[in-house]
C-alpha positions as MATLAB code, in Angstrom:
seq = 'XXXXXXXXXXXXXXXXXXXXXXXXXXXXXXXXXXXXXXXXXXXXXXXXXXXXXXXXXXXXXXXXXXXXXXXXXXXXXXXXXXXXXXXXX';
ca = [
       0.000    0.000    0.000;
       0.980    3.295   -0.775;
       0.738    6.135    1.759;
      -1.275    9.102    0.743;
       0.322   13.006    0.155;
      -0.214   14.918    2.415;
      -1.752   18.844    0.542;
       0.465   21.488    2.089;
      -1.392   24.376    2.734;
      -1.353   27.048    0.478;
       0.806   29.753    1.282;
      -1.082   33.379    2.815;
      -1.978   35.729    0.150;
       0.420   39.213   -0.024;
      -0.929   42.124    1.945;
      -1.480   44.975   -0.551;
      -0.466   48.390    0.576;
      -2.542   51.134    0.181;
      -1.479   53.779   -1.034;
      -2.583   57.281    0.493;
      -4.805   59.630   -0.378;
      -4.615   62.456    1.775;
      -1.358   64.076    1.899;
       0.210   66.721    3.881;
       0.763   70.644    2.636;
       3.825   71.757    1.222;
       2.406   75.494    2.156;
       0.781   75.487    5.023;
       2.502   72.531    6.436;
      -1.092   70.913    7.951;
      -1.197   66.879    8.172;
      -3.680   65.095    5.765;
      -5.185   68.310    4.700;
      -4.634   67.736    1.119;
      -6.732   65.955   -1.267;
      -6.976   65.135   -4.774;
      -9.582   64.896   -7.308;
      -9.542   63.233  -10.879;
     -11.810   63.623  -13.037;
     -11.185   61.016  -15.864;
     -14.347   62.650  -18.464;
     -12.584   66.149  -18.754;
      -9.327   64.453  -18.157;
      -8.244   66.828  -15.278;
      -6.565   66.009  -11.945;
      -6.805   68.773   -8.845;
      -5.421   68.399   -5.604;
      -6.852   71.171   -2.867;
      -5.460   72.054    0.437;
      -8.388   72.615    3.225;
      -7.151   74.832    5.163;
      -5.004   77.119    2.786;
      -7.159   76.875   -0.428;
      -3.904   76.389   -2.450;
      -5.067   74.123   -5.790;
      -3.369   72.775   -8.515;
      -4.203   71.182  -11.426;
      -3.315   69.078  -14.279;
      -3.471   66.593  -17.538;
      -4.734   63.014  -16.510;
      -5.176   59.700  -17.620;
      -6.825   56.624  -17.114;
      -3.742   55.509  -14.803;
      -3.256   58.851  -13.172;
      -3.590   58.349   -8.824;
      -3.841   60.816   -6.477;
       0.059   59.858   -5.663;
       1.290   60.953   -9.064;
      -0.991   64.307   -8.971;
       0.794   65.153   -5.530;
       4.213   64.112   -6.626;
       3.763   66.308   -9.369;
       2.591   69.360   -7.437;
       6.142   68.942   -5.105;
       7.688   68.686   -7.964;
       6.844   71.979   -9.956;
       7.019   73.552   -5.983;
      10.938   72.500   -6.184;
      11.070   73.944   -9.870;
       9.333   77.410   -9.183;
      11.760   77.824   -5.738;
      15.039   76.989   -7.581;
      17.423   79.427   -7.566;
      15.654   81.457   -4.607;
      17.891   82.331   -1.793;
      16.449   81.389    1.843;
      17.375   83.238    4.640;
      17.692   81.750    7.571;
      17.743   84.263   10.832;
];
């Protein structure tokens, strides 16, 4: 007689992470007080501060997130304060 196989069980499924969708502002410096908006029939992304009112806006696409909208916003931030001298008193 043969002995049976014993079915290992099958290993846990990977935890996705989510990714965020409230993000903190790079002018008013408030926690979680940004958000972002995309609106995929006029093709526009917007991501609004709360407190300040500060919006920006851009081109999206069907695999825009509310990530890549922020990243973008820091990212033309860093671009418009290049060269600009900070003092620090």
């Amino acid at each position: 007689m043969e002995k049976r196989k014993s079915r290992k069980a099958p290993p846990p499924p990977k935890k996705v992470r989510k990714v965020p969708t409230a993000f903190d502002c790079p002018f008013c410096g408030h926690t979680s007080s940004v958000q972002c908006s995309i609106d995929l029939k006029d093709m526009v992304a917007k991501t609004a501060c709360a407190v300040c009112k500060v919006v920006y806006a851009t081109v999206a696409n069907a695999l825009t997130e509310p990530i890549d909208v922020y990243s973008e916003w820091i990212d033309e931030c860093h671009k418009a304060n290049e060269g600009v001298d900070v003092d620090d008193r």
